[in-house]
C-alpha positions as CSV (number, residue, x, y, z in Angstrom):
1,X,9.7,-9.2,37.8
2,X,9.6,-9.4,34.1
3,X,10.7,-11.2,31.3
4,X,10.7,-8.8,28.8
5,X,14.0,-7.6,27.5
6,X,14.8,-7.9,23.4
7,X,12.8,-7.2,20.9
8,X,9.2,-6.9,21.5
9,X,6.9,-9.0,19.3
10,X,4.1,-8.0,17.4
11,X,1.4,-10.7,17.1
12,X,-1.2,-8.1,16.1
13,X,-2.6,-8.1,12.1
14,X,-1.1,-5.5,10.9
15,X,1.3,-3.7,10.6
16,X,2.9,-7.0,10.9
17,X,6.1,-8.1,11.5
18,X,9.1,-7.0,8.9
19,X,11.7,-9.3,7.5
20,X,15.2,-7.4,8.8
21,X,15.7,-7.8,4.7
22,X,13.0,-5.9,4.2
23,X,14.5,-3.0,6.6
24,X,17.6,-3.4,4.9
25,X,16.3,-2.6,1.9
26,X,14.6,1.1,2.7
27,X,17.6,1.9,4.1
28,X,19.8,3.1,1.1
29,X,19.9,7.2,-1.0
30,X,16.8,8.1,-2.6
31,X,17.2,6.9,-6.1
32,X,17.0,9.1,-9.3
33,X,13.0,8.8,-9.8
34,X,13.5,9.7,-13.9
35,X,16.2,6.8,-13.9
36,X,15.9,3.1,-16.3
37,X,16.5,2.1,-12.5
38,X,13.2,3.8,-11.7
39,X,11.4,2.3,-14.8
40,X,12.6,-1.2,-14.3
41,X,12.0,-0.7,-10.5
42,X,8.1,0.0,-11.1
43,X,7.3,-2.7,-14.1
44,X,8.8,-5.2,-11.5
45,X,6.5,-4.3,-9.2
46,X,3.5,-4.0,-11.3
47,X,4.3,-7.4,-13.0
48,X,5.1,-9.8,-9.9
49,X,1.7,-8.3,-8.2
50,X,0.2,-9.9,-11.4
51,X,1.6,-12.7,-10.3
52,X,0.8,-12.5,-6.7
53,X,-2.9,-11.7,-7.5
54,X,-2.8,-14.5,-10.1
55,X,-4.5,-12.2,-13.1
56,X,-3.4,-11.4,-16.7
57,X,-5.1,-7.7,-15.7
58,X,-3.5,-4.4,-15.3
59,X,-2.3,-3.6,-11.3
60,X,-1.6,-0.5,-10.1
61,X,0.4,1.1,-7.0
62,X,-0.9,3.6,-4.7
63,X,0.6,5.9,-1.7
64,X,-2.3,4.8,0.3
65,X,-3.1,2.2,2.9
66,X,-6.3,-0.4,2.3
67,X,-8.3,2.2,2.9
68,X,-6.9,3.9,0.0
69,X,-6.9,1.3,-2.1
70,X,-10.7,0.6,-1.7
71,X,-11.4,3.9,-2.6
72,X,-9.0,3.6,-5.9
73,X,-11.2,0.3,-6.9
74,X,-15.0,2.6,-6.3
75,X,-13.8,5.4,-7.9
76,X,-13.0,3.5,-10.7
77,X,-16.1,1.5,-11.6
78,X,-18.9,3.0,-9.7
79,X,-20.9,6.2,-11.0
80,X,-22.7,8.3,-7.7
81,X,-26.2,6.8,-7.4
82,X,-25.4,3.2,-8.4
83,X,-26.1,0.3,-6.4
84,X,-23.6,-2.3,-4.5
85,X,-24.3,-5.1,-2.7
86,X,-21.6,-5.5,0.3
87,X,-21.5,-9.0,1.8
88,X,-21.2,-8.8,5.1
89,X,-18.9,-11.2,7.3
90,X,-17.5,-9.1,10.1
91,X,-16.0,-5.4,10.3
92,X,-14.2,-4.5,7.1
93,X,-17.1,-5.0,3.8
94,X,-19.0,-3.1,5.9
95,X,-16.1,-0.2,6.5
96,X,-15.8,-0.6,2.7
97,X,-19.6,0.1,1.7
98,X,-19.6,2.3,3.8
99,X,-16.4,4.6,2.0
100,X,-19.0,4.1,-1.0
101,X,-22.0,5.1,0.4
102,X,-20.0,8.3,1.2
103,X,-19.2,8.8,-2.2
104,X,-22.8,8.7,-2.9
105,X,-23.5,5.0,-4.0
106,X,-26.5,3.7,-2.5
107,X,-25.9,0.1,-0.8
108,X,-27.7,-2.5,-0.4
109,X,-25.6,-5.3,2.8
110,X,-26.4,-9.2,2.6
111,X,-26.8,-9.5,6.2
112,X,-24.1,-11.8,8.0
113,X,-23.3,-12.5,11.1
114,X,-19.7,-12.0,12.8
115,X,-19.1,-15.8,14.0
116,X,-19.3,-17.0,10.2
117,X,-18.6,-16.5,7.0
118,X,-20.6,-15.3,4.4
119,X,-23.1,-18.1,2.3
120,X,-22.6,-18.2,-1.2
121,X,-26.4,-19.9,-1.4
122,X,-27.6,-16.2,0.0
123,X,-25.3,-14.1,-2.0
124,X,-26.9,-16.3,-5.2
125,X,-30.9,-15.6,-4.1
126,X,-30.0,-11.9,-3.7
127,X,-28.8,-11.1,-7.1
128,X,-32.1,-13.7,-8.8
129,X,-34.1,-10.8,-6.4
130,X,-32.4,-8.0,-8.5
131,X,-34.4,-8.8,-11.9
132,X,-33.7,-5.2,-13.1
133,X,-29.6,-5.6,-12.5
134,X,-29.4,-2.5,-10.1
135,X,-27.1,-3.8,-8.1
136,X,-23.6,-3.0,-10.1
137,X,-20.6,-5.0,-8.0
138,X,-20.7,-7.1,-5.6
139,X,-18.1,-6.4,-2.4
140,X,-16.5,-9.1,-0.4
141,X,-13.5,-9.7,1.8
142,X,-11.4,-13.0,1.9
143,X,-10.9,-12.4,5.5
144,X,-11.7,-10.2,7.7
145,X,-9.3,-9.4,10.9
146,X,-11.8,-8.2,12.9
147,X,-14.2,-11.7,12.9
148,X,-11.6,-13.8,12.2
149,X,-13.8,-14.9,9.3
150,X,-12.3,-16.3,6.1
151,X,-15.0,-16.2,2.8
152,X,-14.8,-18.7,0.0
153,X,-14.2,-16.8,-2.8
154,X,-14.5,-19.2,-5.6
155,X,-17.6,-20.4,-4.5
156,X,-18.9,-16.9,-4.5
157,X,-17.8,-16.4,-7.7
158,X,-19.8,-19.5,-8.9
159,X,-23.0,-18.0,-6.9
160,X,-22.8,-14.6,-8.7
161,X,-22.0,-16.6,-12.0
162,X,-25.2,-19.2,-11.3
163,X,-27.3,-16.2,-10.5
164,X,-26.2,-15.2,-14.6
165,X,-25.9,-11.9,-12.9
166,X,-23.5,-8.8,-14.4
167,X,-22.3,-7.3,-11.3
168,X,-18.6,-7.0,-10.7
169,X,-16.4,-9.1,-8.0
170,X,-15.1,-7.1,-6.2
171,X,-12.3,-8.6,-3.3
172,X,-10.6,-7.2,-0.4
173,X,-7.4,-9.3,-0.1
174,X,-6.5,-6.9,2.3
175,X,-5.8,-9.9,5.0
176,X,-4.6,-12.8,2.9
177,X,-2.9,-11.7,-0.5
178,X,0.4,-13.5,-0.4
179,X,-0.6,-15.7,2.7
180,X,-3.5,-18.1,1.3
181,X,-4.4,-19.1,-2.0
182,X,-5.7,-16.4,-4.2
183,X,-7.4,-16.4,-8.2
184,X,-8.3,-13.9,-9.6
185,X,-8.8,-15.0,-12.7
186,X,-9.8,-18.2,-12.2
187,X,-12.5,-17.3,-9.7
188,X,-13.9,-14.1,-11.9
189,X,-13.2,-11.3,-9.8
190,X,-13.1,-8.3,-11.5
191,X,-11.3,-5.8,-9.2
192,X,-9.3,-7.1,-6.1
193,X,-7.3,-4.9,-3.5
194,X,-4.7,-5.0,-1.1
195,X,-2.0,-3.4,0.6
196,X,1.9,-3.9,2.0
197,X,1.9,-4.1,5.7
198,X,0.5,-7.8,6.5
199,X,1.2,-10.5,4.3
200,X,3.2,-8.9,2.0
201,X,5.8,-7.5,4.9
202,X,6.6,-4.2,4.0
203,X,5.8,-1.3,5.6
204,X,2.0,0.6,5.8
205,X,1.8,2.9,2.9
206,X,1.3,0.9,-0.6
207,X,-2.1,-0.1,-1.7
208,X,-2.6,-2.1,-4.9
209,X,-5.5,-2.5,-7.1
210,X,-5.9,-5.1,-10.1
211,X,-8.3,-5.0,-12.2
212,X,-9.4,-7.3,-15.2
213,X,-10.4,-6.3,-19.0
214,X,-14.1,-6.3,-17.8
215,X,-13.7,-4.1,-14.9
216,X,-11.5,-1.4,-17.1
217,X,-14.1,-1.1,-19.5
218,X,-16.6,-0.3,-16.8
219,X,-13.9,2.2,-15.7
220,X,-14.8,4.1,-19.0
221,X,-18.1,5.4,-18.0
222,X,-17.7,5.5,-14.8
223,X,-18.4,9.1,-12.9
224,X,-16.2,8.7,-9.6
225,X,-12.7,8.5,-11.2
226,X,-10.8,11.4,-9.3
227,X,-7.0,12.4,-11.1
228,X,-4.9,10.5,-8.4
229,X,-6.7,7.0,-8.6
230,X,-7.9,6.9,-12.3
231,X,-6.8,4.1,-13.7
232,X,-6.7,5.7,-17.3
233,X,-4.2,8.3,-16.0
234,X,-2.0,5.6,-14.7
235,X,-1.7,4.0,-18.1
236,X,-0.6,6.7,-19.2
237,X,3.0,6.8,-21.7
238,X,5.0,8.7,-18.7
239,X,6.0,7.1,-16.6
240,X,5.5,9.3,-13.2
241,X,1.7,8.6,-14.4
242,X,2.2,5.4,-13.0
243,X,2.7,6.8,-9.6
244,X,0.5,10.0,-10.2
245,X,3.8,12.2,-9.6
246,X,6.7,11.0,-7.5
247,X,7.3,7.5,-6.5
248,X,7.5,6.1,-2.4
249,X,11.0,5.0,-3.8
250,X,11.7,3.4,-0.4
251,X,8.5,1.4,0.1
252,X,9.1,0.1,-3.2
253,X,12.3,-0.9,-2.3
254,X,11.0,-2.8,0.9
255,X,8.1,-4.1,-1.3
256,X,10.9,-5.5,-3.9
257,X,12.9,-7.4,-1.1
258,X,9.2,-8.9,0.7
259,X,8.2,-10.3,-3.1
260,X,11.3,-11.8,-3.7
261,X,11.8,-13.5,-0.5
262,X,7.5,-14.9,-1.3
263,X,9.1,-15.8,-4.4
264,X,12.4,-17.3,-3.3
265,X,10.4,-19.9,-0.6
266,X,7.5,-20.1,-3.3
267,X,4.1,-19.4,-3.2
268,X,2.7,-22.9,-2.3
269,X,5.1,-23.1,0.5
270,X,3.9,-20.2,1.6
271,X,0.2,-20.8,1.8
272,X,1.3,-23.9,3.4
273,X,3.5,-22.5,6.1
274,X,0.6,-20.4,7.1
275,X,-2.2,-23.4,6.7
276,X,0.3,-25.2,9.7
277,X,1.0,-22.7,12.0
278,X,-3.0,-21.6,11.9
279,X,-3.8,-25.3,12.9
280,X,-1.1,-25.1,15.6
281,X,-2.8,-21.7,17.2
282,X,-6.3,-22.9,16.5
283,X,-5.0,-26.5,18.3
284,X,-4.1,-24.9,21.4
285,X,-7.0,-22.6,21.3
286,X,-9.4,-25.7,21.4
287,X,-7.3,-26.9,24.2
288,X,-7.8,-23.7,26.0
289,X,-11.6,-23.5,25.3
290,X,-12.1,-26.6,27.4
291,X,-11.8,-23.8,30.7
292,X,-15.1,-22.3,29.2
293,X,-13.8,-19.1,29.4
294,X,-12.0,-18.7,26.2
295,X,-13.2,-19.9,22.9
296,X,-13.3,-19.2,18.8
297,X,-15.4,-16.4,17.3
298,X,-15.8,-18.3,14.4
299,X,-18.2,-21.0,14.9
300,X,-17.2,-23.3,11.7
301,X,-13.7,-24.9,11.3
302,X,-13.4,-24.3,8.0
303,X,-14.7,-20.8,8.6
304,X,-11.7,-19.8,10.0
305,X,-8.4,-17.7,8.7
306,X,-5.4,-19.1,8.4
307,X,-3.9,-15.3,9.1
308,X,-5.5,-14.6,12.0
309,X,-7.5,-16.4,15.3
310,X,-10.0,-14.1,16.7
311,X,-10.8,-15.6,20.2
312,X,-13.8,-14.5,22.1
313,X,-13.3,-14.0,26.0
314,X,-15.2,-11.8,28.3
315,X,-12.7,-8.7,29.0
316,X,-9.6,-9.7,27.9
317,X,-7.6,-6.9,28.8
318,X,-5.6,-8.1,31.6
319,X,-4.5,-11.0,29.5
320,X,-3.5,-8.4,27.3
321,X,-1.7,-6.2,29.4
322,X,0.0,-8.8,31.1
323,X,1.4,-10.1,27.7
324,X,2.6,-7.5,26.7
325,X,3.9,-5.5,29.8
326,X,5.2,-8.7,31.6
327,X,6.3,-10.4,28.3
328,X,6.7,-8.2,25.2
329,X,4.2,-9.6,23.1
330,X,1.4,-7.4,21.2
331,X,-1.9,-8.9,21.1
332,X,-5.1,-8.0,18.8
333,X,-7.3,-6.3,20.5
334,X,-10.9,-7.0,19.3
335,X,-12.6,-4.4,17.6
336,X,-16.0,-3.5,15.7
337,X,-18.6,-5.9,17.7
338,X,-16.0,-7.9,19.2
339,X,-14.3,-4.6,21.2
340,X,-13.5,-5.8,24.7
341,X,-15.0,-9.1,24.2
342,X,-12.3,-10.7,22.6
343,X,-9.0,-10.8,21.4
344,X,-7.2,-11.7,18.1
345,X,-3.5,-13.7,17.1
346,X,-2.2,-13.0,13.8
347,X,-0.4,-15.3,12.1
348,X,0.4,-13.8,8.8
349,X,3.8,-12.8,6.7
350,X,7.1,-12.8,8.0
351,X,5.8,-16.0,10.5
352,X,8.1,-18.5,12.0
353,X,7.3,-22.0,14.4
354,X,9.3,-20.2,17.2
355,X,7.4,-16.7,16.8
356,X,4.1,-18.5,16.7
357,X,4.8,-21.5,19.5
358,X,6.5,-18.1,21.7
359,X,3.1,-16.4,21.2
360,X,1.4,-19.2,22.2
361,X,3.3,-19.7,25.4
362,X,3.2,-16.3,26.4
363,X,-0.8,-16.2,26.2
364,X,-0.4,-19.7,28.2
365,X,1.7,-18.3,30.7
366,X,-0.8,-14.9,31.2
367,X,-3.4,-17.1,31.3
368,X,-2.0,-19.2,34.2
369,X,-0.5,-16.4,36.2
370,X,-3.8,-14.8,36.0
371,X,-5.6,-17.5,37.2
372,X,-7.8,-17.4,33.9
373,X,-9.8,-21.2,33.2
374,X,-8.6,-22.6,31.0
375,X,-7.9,-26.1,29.2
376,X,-4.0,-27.3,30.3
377,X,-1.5,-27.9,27.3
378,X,-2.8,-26.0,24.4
379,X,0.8,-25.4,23.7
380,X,1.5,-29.0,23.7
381,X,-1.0,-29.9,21.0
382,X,0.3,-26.8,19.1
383,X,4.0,-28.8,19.1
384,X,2.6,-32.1,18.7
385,X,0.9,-31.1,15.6
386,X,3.8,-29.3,13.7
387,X,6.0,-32.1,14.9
388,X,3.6,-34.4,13.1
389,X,3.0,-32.8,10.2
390,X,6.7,-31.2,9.7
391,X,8.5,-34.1,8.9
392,X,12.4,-35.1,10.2
């Protein structure tokens, strides 16, 4: 017997769950790419990511996932033989030094650990170390999907600031852009990155860069910039130069429909949809922990994402299975260090109470029928704390 009929649910972070506006959207004629239609559709675009990032710098589209998009940011800034310093909290700084080292940038990690995120006190001592100012940006995530990790970003921006050192900021919003509070200007990050297909709800395929005055007039010298990603192409008078030839019409379509529905429920009410319905998974994961089977990667509460839970457990892959064979719901497998010791709920972009209390039940009922320990009523606490905190 099984109970999966309907749609089945993605809980996994990213691609993540679309908005059936968003589908709507793609699903119209190509439109004339040398139209005013085309114009105006780009400059929106390019203007409300401004927004999104929170920056009075230039930002720039892609036809590229994050992986893309980091590569836009190095080629941009960095020269081969320069010096990064990559600060590591889990999986994904590390996958992005690593796309650097490949270009030929020599770089140096702050070691982390994956149950916590990174210490702004450390990432300060290591830039007084570098006396001679090798070290030429500094790389960071916000969060990082595969620890479950979420950095402070404005206090690491102090730390590099204290430190009086000139490195760039460089962030990977990758995880939380349009889910959790974000700065750039305000916390001096010089080039931040991100792409469609979590909290921003459109489709994999569209990576965006921003990038402040500082960080462009690096760009000048620097000795990576390839034709497709250069930012001093894209600025460019034609207007295809903003796309480097023809546009992904459709995922800019889907993109338009995602930002105006962030905008339309504002931005605060956003982060703070998100901020509840993390508390409600990370209250029924406490719940659960009390089995002494389960429990949270990340080791701080403060530590942890409010866009996804990363939950430690030894071989999770009957849970996994069961959920989504018996029950239709996709769960995060954990990867990197965490790969088959762990398992990860998102909780990011198009998110609901019901999508997040169903999840939650369905990893309740797997681990039941299973016969996993585990603490009873971690869906309970989940409802009694949105009940108290959503008010009548």
């Amino acid at each position: 017997m099984v109970v999966r009929a309907g749609r089945e649910f993605l809980a996994i972070p990213g691609p993540t769950t679309m908005p059936d506006e968003v589908l709507r959207a793609m699903h119209r004629p190509p439109l004339d790419i040398y139209s005013d239609a085309m114009v105006q559709l780009t400059y929106g675009l390019l203007d409300d990511l401004g927004k999104i990032f929170a920056t009075k710098g230039k930002t720039y589209i892609y036809i590229a996932n994050g992986h893309g998009a980091w590569e836009a940011t190095l080629t941009n800034v960095l020269s081969r033989g320069d010096k990064i310093l990559v600060l590591e909290s889990g999986r994904f700084a590390t996958g992005w030094g690593n796309a650097a080292r490949m270009m030929g940038v020599e770089v140096q990690r702050l070691k982390g650990d994956w149950n916590r995120a990174i210490r702004p006190a450390e990432v300060e001592a290591a830039l007084r170390a570098d006396t001679t100012h090798e070290i030429k940006a500094v790389l960071v995530v916000q969060v990082d999907t595969a620890s479950g990790a979420y950095n402070d970003i404005e206090a690491i921006g102090k730390a590099i600031k204290s430190a009086g050192h000139p490195a760039l900021f460089m962030v990977d919003a990758v995880a939380s852009l349009g889910c959790m509070p974000f700065e750039m200007d305000a916390w001096g990050i010089d080039v931040a990155m991100s792409a469609s297909q979590k909290g921003l709800m459109t489709p994999p395929g569209l990576g965006f860069v921003a990038a402040s005055d500082r960080a462009r007039d690096v760009h000048k010298s620097a000795g990576l910039r390839t034709p497709y990603f250069d930012w001093t192409e894209r600025d460019g008078n034609e207007h295809y130069q903003k796309h480097s030839g023809t546009a992904p019409v459709h995922l800019m379509f889907a993109q338009r429909q995602a930002l105006d529905m962030l905008f339309d429920e504002t931005l605060p009410n956003v982060f703070r949809r998100h901020r509840l319905l993390a508390e409600a998974v990370r209250r029924a994961v406490g719940v659960w922990a009390e089995g002494g089977v389960l429990d949270f990667n990340i080791v701080e509460a403060q530590q942890r994402a409010d866009t996804v839970t990363t939950i430690k457990m030894p071989n999770p892959a009957a849970l996994l299975t069961y959920c989504r064979e018996k029950c239709g719901v996709i769960l995060g497998v954990g990867i990197g260090d965490l790969h088959g010791k762990a398992f990860r709920i998102a909780h990011m972009g198009h998110v609901n109470a019901p999508m997040i209390l169903g999840t939650l039940g369905v990893v309740e009922m797997g681990l039941q029928a299973l016969g996993i320990p585990h603490g009873k009523g971690g869906v309970t606490a989940a409802i009694n704390y949105l009940g108290e905190q959503v008010a009548a």
